[in-house]
N, CA, C and O of each residue as an XYZ file, in Angstrom:
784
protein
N      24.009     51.199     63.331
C      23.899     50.308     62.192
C      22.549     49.588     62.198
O      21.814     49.637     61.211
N      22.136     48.743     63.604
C      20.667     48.217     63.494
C      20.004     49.149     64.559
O      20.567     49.798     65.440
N      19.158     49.093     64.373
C      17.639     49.678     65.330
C      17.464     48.501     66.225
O      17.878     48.496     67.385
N      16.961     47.693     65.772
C      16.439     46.615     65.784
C      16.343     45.320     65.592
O      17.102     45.502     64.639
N      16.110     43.970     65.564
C      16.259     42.520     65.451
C      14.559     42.082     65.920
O      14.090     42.679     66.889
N      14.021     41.432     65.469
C      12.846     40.831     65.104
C      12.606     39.468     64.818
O      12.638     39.292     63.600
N      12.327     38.199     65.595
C      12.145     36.817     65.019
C      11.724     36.297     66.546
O      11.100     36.735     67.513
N      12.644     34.774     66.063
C      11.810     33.789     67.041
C      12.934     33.604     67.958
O      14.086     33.346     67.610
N      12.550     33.744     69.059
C      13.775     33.442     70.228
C      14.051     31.825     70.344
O      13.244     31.031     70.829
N      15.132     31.539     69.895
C      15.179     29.800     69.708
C      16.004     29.387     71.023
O      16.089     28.176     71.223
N      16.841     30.558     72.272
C      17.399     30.025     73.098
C      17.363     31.289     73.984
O      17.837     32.361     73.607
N      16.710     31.084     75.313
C      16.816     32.101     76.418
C      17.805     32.324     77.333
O      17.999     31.196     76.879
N      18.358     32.508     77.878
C      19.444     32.829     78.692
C      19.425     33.871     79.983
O      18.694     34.823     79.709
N      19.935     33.968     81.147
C      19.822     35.364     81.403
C      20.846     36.390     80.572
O      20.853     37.570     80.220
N      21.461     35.552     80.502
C      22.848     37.123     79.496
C      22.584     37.108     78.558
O      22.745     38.200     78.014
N      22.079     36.118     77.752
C      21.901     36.241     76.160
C      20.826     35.665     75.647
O      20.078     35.262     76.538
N      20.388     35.432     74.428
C      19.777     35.016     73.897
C      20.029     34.498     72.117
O      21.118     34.872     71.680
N      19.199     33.751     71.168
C      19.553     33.537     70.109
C      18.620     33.881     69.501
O      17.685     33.180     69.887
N      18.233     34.680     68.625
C      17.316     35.195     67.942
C      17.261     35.167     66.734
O      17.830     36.037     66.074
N      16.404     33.934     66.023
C      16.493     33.235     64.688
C      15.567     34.156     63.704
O      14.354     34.244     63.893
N      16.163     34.760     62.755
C      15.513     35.589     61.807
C      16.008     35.356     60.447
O      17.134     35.716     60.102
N      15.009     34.634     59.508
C      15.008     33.806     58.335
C      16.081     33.056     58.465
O      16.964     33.168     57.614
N      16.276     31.915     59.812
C      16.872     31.059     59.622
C      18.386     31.496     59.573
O      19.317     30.805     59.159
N      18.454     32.798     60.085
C      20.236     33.468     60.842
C      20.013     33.160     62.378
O      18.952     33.598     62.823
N      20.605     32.668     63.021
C      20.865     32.534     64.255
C      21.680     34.197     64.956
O      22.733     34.609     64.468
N      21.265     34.629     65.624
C      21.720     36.119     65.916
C      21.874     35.825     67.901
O      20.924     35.455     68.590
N      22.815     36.016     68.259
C      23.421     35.721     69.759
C      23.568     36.944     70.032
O      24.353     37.553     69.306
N      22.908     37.682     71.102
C      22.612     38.804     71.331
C      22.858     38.947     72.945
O      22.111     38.165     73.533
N      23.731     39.759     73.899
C      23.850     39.806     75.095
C      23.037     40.866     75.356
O      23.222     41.939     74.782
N      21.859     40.654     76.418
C      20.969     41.192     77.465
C      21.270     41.086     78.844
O      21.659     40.073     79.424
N      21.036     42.343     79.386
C      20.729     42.370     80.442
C      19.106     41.500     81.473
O      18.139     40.930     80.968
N      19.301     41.654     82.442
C      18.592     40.465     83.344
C      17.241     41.631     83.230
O      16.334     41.206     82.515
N      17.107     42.391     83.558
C      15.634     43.339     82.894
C      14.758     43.131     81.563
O      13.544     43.279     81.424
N      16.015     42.628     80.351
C      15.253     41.976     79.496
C      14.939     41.205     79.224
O      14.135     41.123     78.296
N      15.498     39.958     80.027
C      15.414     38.698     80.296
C      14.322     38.215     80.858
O      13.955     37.119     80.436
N      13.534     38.845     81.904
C      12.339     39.179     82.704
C      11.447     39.415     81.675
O      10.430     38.737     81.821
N      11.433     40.192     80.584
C      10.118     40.586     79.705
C       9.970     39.475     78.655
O       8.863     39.147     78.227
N      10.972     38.977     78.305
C      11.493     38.369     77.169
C      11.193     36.272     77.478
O      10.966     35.478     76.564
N      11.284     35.963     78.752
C      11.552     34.626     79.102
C       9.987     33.759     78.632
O       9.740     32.611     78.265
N       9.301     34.781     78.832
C       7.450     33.735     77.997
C       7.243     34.032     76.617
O       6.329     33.667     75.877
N       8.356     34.841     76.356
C       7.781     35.323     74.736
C       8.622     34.087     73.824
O       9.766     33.736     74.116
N       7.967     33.604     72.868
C       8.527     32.279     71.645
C       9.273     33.681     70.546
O      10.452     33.618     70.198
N       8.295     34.940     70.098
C       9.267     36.074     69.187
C       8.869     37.035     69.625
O       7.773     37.115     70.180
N       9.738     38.061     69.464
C       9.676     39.487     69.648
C      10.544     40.396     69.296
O      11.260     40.119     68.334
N      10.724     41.747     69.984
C      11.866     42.663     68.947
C      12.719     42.846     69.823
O      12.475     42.958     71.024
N      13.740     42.890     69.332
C      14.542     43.609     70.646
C      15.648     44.874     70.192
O      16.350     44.525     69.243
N      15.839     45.828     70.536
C      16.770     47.030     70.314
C      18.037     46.769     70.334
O      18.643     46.264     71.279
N      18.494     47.109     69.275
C      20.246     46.288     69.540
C      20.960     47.310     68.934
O      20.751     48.146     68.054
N      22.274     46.843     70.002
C      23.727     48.300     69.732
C      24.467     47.171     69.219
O      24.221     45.975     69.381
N      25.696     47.884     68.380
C      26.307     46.130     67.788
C      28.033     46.969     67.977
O      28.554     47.900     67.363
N      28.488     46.132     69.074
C      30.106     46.998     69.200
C      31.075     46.342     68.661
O      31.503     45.252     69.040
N      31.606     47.241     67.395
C      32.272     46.868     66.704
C      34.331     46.525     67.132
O      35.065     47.470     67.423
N      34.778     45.256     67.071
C      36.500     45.728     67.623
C      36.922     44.902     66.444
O      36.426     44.110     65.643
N      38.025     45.439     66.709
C      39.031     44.216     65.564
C      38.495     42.677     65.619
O      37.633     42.223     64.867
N      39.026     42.111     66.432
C      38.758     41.032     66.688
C      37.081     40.338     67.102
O      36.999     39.176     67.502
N      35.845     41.212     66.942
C      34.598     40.554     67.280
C      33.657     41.503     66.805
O      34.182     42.586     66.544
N      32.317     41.438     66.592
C      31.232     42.055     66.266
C      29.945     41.551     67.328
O      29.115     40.667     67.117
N      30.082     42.363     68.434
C      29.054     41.937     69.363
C      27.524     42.607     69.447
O      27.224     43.796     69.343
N      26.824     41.677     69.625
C      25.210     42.621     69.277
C      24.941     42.538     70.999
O      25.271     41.595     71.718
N      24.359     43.600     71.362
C      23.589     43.757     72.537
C      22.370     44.138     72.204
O      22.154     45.019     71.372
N      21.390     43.440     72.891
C      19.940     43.637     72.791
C      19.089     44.263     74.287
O      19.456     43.909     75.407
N      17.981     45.181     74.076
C      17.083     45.227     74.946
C      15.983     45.081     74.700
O      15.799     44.850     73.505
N      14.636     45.122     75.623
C      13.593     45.036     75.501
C      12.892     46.594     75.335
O      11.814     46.807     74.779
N      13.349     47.125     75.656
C      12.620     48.807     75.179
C      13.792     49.484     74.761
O      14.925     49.013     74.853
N      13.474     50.710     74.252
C      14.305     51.773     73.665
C      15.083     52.496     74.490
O      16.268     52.820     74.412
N      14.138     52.731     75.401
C      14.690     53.261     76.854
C      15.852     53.034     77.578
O      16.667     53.831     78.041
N      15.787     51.507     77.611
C      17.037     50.492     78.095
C      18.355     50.742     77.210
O      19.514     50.579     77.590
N      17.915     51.178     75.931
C      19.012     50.934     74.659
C      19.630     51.950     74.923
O      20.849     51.880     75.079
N      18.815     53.411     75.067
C      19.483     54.919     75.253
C      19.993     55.107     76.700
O      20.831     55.987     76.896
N      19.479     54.219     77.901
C      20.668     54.182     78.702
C      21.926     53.944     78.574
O      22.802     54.808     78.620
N      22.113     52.646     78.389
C      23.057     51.617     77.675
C      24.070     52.788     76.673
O      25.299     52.730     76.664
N      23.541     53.459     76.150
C      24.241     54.067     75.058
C      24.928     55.333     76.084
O      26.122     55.615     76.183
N      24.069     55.807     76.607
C      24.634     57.032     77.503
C      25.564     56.587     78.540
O      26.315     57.405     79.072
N      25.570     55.009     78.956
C      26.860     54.534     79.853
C      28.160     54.675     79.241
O      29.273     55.012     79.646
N      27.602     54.262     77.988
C      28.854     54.217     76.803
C      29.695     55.132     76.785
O      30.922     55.039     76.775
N      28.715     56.492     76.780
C      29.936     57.986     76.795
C      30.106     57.968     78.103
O      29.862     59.035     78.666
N      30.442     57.101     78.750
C      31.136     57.920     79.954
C      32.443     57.267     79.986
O      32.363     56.041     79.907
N      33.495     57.694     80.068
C      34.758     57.106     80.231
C      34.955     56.203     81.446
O      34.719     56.613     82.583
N      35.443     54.821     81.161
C      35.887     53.905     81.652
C      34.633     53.020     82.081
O      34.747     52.298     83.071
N      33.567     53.052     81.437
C      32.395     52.549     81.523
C      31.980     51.980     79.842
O      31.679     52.674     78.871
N      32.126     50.089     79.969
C      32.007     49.752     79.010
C      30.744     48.945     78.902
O      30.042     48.962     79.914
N      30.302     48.226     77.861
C      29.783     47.277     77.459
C      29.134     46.183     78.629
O      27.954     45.890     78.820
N      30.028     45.835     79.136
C      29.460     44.842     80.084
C      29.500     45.597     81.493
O      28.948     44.844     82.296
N      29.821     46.494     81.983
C      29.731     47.250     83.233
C      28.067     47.485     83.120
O      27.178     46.994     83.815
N      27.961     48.582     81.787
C      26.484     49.017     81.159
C      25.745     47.995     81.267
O      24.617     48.433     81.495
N      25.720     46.832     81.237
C      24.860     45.392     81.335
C      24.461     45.537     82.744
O      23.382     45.935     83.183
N      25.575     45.124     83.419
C      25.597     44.803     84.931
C      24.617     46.114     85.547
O      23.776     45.961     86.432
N      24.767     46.740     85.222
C      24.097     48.113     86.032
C      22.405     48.239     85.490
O      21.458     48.747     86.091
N      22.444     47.435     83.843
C      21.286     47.161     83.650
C      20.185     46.341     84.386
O      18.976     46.479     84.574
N      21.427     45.151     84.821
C      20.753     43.639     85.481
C      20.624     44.376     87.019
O      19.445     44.706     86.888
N      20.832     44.663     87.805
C      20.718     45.304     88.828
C      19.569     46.256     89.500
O      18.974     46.172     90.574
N      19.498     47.295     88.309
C      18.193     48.345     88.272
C      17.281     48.405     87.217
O      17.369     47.785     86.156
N      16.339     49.234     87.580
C      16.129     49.680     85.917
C      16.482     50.812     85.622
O      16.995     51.562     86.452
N      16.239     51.193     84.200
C      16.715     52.458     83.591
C      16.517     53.451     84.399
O      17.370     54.241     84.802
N      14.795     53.419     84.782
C      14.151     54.218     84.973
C      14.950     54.858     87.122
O      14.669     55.901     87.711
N      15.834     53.766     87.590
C      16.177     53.944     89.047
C      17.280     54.434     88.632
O      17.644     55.595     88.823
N      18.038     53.367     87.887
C      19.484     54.065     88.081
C      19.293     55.643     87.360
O      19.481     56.462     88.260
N      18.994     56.323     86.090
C      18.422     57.819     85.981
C      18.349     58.607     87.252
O      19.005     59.614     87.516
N      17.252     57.866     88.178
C      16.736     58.696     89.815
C      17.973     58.718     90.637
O      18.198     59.477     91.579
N      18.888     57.620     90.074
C      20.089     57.923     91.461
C      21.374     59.064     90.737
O      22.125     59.835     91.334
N      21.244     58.788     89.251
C      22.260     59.870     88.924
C      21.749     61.374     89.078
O      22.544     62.197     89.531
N      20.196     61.852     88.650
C      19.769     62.994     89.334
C      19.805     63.219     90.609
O      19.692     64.415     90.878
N      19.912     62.567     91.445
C      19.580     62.419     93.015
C      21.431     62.800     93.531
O      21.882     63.240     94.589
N      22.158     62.361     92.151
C      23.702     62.029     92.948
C      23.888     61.304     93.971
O      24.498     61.603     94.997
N      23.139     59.921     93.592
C      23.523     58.971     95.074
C      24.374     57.874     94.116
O      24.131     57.059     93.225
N      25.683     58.453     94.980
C      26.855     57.846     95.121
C      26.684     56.350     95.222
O      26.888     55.593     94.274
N      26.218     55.887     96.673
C      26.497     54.896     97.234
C      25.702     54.051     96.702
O      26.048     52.878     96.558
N      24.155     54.632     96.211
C      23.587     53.966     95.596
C      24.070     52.800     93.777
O      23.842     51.668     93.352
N      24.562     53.642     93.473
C      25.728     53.443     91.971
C      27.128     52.937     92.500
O      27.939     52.714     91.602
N      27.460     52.767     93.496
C      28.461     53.002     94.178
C      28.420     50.917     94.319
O      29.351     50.168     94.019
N      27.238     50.568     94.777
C      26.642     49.387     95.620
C      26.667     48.485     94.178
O      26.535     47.264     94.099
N      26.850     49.330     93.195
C      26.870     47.894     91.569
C      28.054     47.620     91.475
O      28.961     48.426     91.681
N      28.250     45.998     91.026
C      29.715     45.565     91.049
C      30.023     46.208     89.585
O      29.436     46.472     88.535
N      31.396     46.299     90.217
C      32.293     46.738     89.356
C      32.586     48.397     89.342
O      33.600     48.870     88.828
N      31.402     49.310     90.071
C      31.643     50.675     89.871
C      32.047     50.981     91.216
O      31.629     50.505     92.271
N      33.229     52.148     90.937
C      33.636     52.339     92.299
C      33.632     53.448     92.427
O      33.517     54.002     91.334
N      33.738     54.466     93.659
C      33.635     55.275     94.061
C      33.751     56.628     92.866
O      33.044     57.601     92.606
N      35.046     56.073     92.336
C      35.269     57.688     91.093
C      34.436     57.296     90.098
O      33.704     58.198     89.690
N      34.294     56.076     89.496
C      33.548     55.945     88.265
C      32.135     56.407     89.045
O      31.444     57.157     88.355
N      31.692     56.146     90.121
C      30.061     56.853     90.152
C      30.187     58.090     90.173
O      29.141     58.569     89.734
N      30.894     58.865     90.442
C      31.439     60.387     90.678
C      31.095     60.635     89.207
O      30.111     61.269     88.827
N      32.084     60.022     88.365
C      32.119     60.955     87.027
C      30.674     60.584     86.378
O      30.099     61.442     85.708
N      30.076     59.280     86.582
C      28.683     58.675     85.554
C      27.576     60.383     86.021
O      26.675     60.910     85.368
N      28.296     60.863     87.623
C      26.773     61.510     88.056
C      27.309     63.160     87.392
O      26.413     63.868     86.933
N      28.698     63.674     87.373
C      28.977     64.459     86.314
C      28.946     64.775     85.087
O      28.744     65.867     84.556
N      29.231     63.409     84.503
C      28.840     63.958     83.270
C      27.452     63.558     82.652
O      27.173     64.049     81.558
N      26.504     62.658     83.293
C      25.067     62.854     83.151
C      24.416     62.965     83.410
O      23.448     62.384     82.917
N      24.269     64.018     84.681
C      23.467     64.756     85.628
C      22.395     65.469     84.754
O      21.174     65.353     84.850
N      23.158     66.286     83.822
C      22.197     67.169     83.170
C      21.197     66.632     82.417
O      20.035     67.036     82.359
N      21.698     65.678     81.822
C      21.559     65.035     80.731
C      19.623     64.267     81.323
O      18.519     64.600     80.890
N      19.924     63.377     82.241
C      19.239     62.821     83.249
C      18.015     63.412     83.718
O      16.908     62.891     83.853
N      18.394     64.580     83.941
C      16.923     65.441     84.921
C      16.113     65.800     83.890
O      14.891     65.853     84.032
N      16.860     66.144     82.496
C      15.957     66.661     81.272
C      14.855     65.073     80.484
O      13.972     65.106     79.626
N      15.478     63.806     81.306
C      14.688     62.541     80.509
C      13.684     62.319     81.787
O      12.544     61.964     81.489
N      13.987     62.492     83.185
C      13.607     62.251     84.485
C      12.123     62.824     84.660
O      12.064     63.953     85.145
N      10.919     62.200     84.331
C       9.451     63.280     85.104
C       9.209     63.401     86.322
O       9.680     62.789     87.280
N       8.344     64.333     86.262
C       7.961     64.589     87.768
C       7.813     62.914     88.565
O       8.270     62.461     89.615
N       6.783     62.222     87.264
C       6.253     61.081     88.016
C       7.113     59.975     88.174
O       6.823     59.079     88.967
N       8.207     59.947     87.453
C       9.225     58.819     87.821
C       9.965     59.446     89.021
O      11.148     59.120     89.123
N       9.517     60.204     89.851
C      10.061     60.152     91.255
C       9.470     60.168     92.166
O       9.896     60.776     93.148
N       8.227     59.487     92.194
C       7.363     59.005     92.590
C       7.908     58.052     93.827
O       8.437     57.086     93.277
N       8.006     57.910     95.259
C       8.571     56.637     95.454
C       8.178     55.046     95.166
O       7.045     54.580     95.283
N       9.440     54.277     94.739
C       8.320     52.720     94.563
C       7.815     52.129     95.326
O       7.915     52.337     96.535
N       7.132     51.225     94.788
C       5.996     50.697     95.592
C       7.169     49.927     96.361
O       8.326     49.765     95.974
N       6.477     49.423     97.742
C       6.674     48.294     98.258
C       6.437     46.882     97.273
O       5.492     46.868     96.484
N       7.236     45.874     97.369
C       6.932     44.482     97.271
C       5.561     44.048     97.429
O       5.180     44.766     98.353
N       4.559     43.295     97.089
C       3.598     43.300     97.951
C       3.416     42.053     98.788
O       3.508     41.073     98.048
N       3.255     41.806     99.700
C       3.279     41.326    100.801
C       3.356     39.725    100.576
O       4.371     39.073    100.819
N       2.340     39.266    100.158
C       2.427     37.742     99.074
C       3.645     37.034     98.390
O       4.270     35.988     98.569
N       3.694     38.134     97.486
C       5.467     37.981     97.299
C       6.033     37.414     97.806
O       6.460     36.294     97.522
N       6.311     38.489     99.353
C       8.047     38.334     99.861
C       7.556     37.401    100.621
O       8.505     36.881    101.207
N       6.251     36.753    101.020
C       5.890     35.793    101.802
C       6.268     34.423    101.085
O       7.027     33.580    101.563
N       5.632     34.341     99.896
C       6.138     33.344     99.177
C       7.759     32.947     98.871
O       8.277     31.831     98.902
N       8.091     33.658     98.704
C      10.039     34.059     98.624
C      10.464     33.551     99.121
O      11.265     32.665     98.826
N       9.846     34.149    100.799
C      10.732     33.523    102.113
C      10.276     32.261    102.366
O      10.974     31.664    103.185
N       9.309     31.631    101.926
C       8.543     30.200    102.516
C       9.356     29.357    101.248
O       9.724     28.226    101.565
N       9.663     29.792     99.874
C      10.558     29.224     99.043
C      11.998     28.849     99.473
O      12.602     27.777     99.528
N      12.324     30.132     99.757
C      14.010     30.167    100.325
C      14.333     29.367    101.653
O      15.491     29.047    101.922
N      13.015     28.987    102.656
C      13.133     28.216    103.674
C      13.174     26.948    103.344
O      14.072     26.213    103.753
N      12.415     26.626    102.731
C      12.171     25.594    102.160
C      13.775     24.652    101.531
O      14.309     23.614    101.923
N      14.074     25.507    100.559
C      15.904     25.438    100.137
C      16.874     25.482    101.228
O      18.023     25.164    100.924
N      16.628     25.830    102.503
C      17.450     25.453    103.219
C      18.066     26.975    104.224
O      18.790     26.944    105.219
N      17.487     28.170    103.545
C      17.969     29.078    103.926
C      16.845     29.450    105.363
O      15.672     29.112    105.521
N      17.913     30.410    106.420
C      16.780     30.466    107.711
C      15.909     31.621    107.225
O      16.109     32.198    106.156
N      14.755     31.973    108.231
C      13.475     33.158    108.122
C      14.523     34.256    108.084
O      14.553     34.940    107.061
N      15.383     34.517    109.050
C      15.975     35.854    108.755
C      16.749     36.326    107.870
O      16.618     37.413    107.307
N      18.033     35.119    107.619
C      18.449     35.266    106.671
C      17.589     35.457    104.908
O      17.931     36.216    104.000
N      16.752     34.743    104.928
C      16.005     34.786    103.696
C      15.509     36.282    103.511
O      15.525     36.841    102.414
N      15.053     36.897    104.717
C      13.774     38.343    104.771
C      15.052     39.347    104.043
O      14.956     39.957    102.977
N      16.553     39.293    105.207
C      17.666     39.779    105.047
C      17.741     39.822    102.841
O      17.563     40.873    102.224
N      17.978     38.691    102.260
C      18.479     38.634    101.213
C      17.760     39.571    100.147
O      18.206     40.301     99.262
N      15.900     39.131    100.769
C      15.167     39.802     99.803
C      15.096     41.057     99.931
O      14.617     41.683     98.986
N      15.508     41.719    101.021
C      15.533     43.264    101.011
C      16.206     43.660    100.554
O      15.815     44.713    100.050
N      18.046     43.265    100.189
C      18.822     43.941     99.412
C      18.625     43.670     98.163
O      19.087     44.425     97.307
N      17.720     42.255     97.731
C      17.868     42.495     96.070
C      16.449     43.389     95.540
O      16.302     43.782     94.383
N      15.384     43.622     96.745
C      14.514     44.573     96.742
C      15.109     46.437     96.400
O      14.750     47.433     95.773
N      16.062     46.032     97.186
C      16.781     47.435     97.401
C      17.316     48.064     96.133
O      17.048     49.169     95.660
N      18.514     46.676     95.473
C      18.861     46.953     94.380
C      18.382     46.916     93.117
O      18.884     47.486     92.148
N      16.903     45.895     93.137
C      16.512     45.753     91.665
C      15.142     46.679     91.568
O      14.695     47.036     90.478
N      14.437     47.079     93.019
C      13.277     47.616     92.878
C      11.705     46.540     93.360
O      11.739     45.309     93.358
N      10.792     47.144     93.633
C       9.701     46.342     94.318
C       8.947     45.340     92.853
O       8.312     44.305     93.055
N       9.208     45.948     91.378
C       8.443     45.126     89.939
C       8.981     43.883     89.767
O       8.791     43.191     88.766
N       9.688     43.556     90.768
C      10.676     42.171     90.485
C      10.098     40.798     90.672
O       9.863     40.205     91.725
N       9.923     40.431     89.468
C       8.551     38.608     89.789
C       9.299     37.962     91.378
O      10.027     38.259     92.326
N       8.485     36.906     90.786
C       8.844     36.071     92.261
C       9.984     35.085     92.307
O      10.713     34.697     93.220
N       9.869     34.715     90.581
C      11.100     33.744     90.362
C      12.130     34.412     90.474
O      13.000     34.239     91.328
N      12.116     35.422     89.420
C      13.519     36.402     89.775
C      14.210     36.857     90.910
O      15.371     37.262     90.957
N      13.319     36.747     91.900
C      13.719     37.704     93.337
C      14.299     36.366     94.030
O      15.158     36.510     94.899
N      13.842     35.006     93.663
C      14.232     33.733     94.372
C      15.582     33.647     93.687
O      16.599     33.711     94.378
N      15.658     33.503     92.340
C      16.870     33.534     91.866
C      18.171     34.357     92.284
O      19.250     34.058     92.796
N      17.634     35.410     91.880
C      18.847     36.684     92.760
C      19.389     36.366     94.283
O      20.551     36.601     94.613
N      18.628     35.930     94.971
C      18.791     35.812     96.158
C      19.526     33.891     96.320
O      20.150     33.446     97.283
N      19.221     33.296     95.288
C      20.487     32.271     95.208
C      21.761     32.416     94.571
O      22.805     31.851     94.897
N      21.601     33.137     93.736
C      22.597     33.996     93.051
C      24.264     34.573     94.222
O      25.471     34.422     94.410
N      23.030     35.260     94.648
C      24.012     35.998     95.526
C      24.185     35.230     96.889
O      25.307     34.844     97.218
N      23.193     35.026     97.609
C      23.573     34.068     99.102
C      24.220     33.249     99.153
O      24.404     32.673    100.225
């Protein structure tokens, strides 16, 4: 129904946002990937699926197209909805979780809340194929490391808050693990209060 949504972001969120276009207020649920591109911008566009039920008309928004045609391809998979598709958004990016369904790593898809053992089974069956044909050579590239500054800063943040050197190094490696090395500095502090 929409492509698209276009205006002034009048309220940021990590899950959502409000996106004022001629003075319509539009409440749009994002994932934490678009939240990251989206948090310095005052307007911009964002890609939106709008799921229709009896009872509600919900808009989901992303920051690229890319994100949207994931999102959409979670959709066809049975027992994989709307907000699972979020969560798996906020977690990776498009571009990892793709590398783990070509790769068939289980444990990797396995490690996002809410998916369990059979639902990663069937996500890597029925879009295996699908996957390797969007997948380039160069998105399997391995990622970069963090760079060093970063996780230095992180951990001298997270000490600071109260958390110890090991425990802190500990936190940032799994949300390194799960979100990828492109992850700012606020975000990686956040996640890691989030979850610790």
């Amino acid at each position: 129904m929409y492509s698209y949504l276009q205006g002034h972001f009048v309220r940021k969120e990590a899950t959502f946002v409000v996106l004022d276009i001629q003075g319509v207020g539009y409440e749009i649920r994002i994932p934490l990937s678009t939240y990251s591109q989206i948090k310095a911008l005052e307007k911009g566009r964002l890609y939106v699926y709008m799921q229709v039920k009896e009872d509600s008309h919900t808009l989901f928004g992303f920051f690229t197209e890319a994100e949207k045609n994931f999102f959409m391809d979670m959709l066809s998979v049975s027992g994989i909805g709307p907000s699972t598709a979020l969560i798996m958004l906020s977690s990776a990016s498009a571009n990892e979780l793709k590398q783990n369904i070509v790769k068939q790593d289980i444990m990797a898809l396995q490690s996002i809340k809410g998916i369990g053992k059979k639902t990663a089974e069937r996500i890597v069956l029925e879009l295996k194929e699908k996957m390797s044909k969007q997948v380039t050579l160069e998105e399997f590239a391995p990622l970069t490391q963090l760079d060093t500054q970063t996780k230095d800063e992180a951990i001298m943040a997270l000490v600071t808050l109260g958390y110890t050197r090991s425990v802190a190094e500990k936190q940032i490696g799994m949300i390194i693990k799960k979100q990828g090395a492109n992850i700012s500095l606020e975000d990686l502090i956040v996640q890691v209060l989030r979850e610790g």
